[in-house]
Each structure stands twice: as C-alpha cells, then as structure tokens.
N, C-alpha and C positions, 0 to 999 in steps of 0.2 A: 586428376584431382576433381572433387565430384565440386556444381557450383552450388552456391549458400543456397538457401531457401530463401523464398524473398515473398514480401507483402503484393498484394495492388499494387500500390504507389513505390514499389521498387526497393523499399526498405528492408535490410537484412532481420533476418527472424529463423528460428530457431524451429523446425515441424516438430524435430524427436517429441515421441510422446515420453512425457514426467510425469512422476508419482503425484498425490496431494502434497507433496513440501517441494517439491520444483527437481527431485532429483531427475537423472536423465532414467528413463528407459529403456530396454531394448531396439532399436527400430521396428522389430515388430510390435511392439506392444501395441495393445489400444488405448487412445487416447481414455482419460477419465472423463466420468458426463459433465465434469464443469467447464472443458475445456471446450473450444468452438464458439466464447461469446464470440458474436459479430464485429468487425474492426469497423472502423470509423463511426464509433460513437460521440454522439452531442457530447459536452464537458456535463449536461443535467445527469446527463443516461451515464455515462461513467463514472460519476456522484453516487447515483441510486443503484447502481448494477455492484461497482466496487465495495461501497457500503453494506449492501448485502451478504454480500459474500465474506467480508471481516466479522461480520455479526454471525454468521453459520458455523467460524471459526477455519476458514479458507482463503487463508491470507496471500497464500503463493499465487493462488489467482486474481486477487483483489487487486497484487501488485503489475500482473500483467496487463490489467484493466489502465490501472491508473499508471505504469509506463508508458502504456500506448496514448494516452491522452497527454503525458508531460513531451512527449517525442512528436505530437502534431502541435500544443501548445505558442505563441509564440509570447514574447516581453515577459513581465512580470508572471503570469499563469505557469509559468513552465515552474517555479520554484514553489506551485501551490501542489503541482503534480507530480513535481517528482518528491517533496515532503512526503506527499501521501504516500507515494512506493518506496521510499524508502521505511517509512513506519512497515508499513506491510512486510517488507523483506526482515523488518527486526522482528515481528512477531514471527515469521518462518525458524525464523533462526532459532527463534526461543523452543519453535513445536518442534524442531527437531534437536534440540536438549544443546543448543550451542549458545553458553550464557556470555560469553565476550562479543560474539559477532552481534548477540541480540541487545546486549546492552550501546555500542559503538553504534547500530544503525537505527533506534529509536531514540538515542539523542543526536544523529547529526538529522534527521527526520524533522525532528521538532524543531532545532536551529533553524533549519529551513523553513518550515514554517512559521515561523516566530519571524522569520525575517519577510517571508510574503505579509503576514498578520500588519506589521508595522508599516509596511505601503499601502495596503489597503485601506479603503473606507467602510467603514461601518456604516448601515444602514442609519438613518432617523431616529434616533431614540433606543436603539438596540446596545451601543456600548460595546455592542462585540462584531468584526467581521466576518459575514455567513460569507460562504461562493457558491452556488448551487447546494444551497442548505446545508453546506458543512462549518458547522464551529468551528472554527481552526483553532481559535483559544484556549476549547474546552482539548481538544484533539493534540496540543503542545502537552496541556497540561496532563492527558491520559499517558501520554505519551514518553514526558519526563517524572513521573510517579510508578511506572512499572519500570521504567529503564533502574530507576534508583531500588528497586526493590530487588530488580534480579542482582542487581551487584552488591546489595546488604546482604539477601537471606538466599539469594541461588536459586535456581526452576525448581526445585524441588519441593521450597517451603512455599511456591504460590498454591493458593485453591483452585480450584476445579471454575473453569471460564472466566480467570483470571487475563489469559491470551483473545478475550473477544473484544473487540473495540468498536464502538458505539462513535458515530461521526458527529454527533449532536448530544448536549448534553440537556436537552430537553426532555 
C-alpha cells in the first residue's frame, strides 16, 4: 500500500494533480498554474489569495485555499472557513453543470456562515461583520440568492459570470 501524501505538519493531502473543477488527474499529469499556492498562509493572505481566485472564476482552488485555513483555524474561525470552502465547492459543483450538489453546498455554506456572522462582532459603526475584509453578510446573501436560482431556473438559465463571487459587497 503506497502511504498518503502528507503536508509539513503531517496532515493528509491529496498531491494527484486535478483539472480546474477539482477532478483527479492522471498521476502523471502536470499540476495546473494555480495549483502550488504556498501552505500556511495568514487567515488575511487566504482572505486575499481565496478571494481572488473566486473572482477569476477558480473556485476549486479558492476552496483549497480556504480549507486549508478552516483545517489550521481554531473556535469560532473554523465555521467562517469552512463556510467559505464550502461556498467555493458549490460554485465547483455548479461549473461543473451539477445543479443539486451546487445548490445543497451553497446553502449549507451560508448556514455556516450565518452562524459564524451571528457570533461575531461587527466593527463600530459598520452594522455588518468584516473578518479579514470579508462581508460574510453580503457573502450568505450572494450565496443564498444563486443557491435559490440554480434550483428555480437550472445552470443553464444563469448569465455569463453569474458563478464569480465577490467577498465584499463594496
């Protein structure tokens, strides 16, 4: 039996290289150029790294970003990062034309997050809770607004960068 692949810190991980939607690869294959961000990023840098990459329209790695931060995370933080990867694995789900799985993992996404949102504080005056510049609020709401669309009108009837997700609704 060959053994797992494993991180730095001894944690199981997966090397095979995948497509852009997370499918597996050949082992030979070559990895894609988004693959190789650097592990143990700050929760800012995996904010701003994940965020990018949902806005490129590169959710499969958005969500490896932001699993690997809900998987070092510890208390309350963990249910703000694994929201986030779970959102990211619904928008996968949806680029890859699977409207149940993308509908079921961008509302149980936002649940979570709605439930981190509700612990948290909100800054001074702001009315809404940021975490390293992410609106969660706005981010339930993007969130529970496509989920409800794919299960009315199907991937079919969304428009063109309908699947990009904006962390901030500023």
């Amino acid at each position: 039996m060959t053994d797992r692949d494993r991180d730095r810190a001894g944690r199981p991980r997966n090397a095979r290289p995948r497509d852009e939607l997370g499918r597996p690869l050949p082992r030979s294959a070559s990895q894609p150029v988004t693959a190789g961000v650097p592990a143990d990023l700050t929760p800012s840098e995996s904010a701003g790294i994940g965020g990018s990459l949902l806005l490129e329209g590169d959710p499969f790695q958005a969500h490896e970003i932001f699993e690997d931060a809900w998987k070092g995370a510890t208390g309350p933080e963990r249910d703000l990062w694994q929201g986030l990867a779970q959102v990211a694995v619904g928008l996968t789900h949806a680029r890859r034309g699977n409207e149940r799985g993308a509908v079921a993992l961008l509302t149980r996404g936002a649940g979570r997050l709605r439930d981190y949102a509700a612990r948290a504080e909100a800054p001074p005056h702001s009315g809404t809770p940021l975490a390293y510049g992410i609106d969660v609020a706005f981010v339930v709401t993007r969130a529970e607004e496509l989920a409800a669309r794919v299960e009315r009108d199907g991937l079919a009837a969304l428009p063109a960068g309908a699947l990009l997700l904006c962390l901030s609704g500023g």
